[in-house]
N, C-alpha and C positions, 0 to 999 in steps of 0.2 A: 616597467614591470606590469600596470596597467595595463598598458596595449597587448601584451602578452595574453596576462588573463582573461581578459573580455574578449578576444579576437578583433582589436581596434573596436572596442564598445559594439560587436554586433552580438555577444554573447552565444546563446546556442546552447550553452552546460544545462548545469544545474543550476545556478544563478540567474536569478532575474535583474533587467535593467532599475526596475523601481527600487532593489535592495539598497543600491547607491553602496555595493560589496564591489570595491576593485581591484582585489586582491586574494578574491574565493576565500577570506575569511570563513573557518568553521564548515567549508564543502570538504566531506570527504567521501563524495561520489555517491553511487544507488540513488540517486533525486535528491540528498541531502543539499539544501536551499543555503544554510548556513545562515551568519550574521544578515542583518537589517539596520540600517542606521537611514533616521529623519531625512537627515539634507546630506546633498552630496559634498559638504563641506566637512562633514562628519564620517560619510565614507572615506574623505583621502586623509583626514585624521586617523582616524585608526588602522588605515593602512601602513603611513607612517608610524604609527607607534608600535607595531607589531615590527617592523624591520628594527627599532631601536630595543626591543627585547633579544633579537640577536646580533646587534653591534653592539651595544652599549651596555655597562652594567651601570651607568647613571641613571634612574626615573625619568618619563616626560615631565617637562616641565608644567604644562598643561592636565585636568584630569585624564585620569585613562579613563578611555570607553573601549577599545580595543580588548574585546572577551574574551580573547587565550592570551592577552598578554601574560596575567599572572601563572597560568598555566606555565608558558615556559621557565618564566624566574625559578615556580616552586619545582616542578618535575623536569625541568631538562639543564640544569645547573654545567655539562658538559658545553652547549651549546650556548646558552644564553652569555653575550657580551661578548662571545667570543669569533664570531663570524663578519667579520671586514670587507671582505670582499666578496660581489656577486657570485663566481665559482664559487663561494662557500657554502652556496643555497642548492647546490645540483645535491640529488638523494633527500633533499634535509627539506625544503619548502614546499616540494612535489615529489611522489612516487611515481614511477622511477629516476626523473630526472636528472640523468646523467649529463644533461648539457642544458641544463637549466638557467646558470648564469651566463652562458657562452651565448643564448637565446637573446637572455635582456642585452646583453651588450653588442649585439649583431641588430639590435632595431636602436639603439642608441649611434652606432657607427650611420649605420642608413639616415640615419635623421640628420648626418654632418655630412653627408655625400653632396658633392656637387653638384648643381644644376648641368645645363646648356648655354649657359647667357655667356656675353661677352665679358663680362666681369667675371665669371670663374674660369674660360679660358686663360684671362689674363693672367689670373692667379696659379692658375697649372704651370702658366709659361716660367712664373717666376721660381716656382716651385721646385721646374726642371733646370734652369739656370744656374738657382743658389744653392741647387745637391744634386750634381749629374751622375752621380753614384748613388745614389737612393731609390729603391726599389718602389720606396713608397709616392716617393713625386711624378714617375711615370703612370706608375699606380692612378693615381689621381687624373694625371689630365687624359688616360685612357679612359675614364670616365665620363669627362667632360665631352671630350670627341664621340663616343658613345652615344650620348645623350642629344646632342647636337645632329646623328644621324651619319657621320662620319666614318664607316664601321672599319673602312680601312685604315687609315691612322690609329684607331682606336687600338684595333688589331698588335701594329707595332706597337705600341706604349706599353699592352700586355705582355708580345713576346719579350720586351725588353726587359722588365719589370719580371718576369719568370727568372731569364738569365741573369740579373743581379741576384735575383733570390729564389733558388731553383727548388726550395721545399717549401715557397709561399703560396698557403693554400688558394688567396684571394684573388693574384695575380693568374694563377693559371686556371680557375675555375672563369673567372672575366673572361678568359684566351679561348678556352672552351665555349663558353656562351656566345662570343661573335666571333669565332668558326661557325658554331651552327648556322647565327643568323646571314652568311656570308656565305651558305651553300657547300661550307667543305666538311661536308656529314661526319668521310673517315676520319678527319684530323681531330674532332669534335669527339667522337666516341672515342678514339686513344685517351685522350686526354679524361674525358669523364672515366674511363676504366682504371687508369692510372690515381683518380681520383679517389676511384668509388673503394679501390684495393686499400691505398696506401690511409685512407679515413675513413674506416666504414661508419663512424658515428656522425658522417655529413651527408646527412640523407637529399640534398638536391642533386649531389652527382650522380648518386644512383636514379633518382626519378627520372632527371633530365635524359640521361642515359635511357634510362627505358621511352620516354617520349621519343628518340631520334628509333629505337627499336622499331615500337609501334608504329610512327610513320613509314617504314619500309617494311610494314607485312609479317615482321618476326614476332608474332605474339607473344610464343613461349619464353623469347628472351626478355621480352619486355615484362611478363608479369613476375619475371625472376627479379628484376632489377626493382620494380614499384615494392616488389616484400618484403626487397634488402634496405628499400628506402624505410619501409614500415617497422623492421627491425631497428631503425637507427632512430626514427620517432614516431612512435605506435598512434600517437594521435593526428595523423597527417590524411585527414578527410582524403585531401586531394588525389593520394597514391592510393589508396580504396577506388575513390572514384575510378582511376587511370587501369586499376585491376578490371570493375567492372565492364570499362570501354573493349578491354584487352577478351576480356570472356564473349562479349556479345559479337565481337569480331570473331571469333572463333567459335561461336553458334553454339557456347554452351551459358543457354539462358538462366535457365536455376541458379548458377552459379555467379552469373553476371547478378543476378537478384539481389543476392544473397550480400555478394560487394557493394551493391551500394545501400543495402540496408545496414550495413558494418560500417561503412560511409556517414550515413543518418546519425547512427548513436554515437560517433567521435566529434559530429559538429552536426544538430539538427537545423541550423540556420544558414547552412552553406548551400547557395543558390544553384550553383553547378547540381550538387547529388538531389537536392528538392525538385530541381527542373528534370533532371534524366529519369526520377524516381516517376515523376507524371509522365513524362513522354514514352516512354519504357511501359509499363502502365499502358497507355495508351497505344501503343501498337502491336500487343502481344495478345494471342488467343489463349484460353485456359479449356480445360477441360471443359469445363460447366459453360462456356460459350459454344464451346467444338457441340456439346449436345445440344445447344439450343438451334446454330447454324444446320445440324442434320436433319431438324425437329421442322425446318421451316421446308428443308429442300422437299420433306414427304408430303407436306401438310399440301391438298388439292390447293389447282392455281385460282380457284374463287379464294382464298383465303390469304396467297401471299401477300407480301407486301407491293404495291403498282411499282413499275420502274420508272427513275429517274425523268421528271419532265423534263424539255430545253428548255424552261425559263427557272430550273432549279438553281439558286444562286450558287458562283463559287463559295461561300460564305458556310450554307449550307453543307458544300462538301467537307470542307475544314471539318465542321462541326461531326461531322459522322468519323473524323480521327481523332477526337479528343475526349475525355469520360464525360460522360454525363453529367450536366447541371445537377449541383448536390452531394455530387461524389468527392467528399476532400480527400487530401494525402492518405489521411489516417484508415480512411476507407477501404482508397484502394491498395494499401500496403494491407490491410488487412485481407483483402481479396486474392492478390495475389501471394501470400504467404500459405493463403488456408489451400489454395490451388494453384499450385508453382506453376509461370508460362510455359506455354511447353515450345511454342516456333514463332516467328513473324506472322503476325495478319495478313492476307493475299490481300487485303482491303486497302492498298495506296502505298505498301511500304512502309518502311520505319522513320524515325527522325532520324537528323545530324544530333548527337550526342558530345554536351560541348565539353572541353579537358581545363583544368587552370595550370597556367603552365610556369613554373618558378624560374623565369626568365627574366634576372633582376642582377645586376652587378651589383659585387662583393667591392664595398669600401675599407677596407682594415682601416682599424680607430689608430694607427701612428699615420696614415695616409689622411685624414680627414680631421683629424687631433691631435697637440701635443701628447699627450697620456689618457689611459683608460680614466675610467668614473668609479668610483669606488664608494657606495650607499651617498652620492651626490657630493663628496669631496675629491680631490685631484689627487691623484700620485702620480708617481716618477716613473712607475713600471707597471707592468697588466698585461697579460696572454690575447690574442688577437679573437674576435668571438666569430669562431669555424668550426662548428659543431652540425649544427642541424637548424632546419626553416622554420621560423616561428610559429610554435602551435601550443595551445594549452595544453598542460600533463593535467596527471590525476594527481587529486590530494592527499595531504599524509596528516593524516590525525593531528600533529602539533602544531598546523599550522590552521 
């Protein structure tokens, strides 16, 4: 759930790293900073003890420091002690969060996913041996093969692992993902469509989907697919970003701006939209440039600028496509918001614009696990977590 919240500790919210808050304690968005605790021993204390105000109706045994603990006991008597399992948190720990615990337990499966080494082949092998009917032992060493670079074997394990279990989201979404990687685009895009229909709250099928668009030139399909991703989880930087890529291909800049500024405010620490934000930035003319560059063409040639010497370093050149020493983020987002771009610079062309691409097999936790995790105890049963790509939601007052 920490990795969750923090974005694997890179933060970006409203939370700051020094709060030693891992669990957005007390954020319920607008800049709200929330809770603060001394050491970070005392942040995963109260992180914990705020999950045992809604499992437990026993007290920590320890003092509470945990600032809405009593908040829940006193005003949410419906909820408090009575939420067991992580799907119990979707709606209730974050707005909207409708695959909230399907979240945490999609990075808890990842965390049991197999390596490449010769010791978890082995273990696939045995896997497939002692359950040749188990969707989920193919499951696994499809994995293994995967990882090892194998794409074609891998391939078989998925389709096999489909056909034992032909409405197993994790098997055929893997099938999907090394078709892509294996060159067979149409078999990849079936499959993602079939995905993206039959679960529209699994937003990598739609991304991915729109990623294979994008690469073949169909923009409009592709920003259809990055919004149905964004419908499935609004906070997903990434499908922002991939809208922007989609806009700027299709030469409408304001609006490419626009996405990754919508990009910015869902993850301001996300490298991708910070990077495209400067380089975008820097190869775009605005109005208030377009005047200055007509302002020089009149201005007599005693006054231009001299042209390029041959000993002017590449170095130099770079430097005439990048903002100016002094100029931060904050600047030139300011700059260009107050003066939307209006076209490319004639001045050397645009950058490569990079994408993050959520190209990561799906381990289901009966494939990687005997049972789900349930607030760190075992049970016997638990829903496979196939909802949507780990992103931080927004907060809900009681939490």
């Amino acid at each position: 759930q920490a990795l969750k919240e923090t974005g694997f500790f890179a933060y970006g919210g409203d939370v700051l790293p020094a709060q030693n808050n891992f669990c957005g304690l007390g954020t319920t968005g607008g800049g709200v900073r929330g809770a603060k605790f001394a050491t970070p021993e005392l942040g995963v204390r109260a992180h914990i003890q705020h999950l045992l105000a809604y499992a437990s109706s026993e007290p920590p045994a320890l003092p509470i420091i945990d600032p809405r603990y009593n908040l829940i006991v006193r005003e949410h008597p419906d909820i408090h002690g009575r939420i067991t399992r992580w799907t119990g948190l979707n709606g209730v720990w974050a707005v909207p969060g409708k695959t909230y615990g399907q979240d945490i337990l999609r990075l808890w499966a990842a965390a049991k996913a197999p390596d490449g080494s010769d010791a978890s082949l082995a273990a696939a092998e045995a896997k497939v041996r002692q359950a040749p009917d188990d969707a989920s032992a193919y499951l696994y060493r499809g994995i293994v093969y995967e990882k090892r670079g194998d794409l074609t074997r891998a391939a078989q394990d998925f389709a096999e692992a489909a056909g034992l279990a032909p409405h197993d989201l994790a098997a055929r979404y893997d099938l999907a993902l090394t078709a892509a990687k294996l060159g067979e685009t149409k078999d990849a895009l079936t499959l993602y469509s079939e995905l993206r229909d039959e679960h529209p709250d699994f937003a990598p099928a739609a991304y991915n989907r729109g990623l294979l668009q994008l690469a073949d030139g169909r923009c409009n399909e592709a920003i259809d697919d990055f919004r149905r991703a964004l419908n499935a989880n609004p906070q997903s930087a990434a499908a922002q970003n991939a809208i922007a890529v989609s806009e700027l291909r299709r030469k409408d800049y304001p609006a490419a701006w626009a996405a990754l500024e919508r990009a910015a405010q869902i993850n301001n620490a996300d490298f991708d939209v910070l990077a495209n934000q400067i380089l975008f930035a820097a190869c775009l003319k605005t109005p208030q440039e377009n005047a200055k560059r007509a302002a020089k063409r009149s201005a007599p040639a005693s006054r231009r600028p001299r042209p390029r010497a041959p000993g002017d370093s590449f170095a130099g050149l770079i430097g005439q496509r990048v903002p100016p020493q002094g100029n931060s983020l904050r600047n030139i987002q300011k700059r260009t918001t107050k003066h939307p771009p209006e076209e490319p610079s004639s001045s050397g062309g645009c950058f490569v614009i990079p994408i993050s691409f959520l190209h990561q097999t799906v381990c289901a936790p009966s494939a990687c696990a005997s049972s789900s995790m349930v607030f760190g105890t075992r049970a016997s049963s638990g829903k496979s977590p196939a909802d949507s790509a780990p992103q931080r939601a927004a907060r809900t007052p009681i939490s």
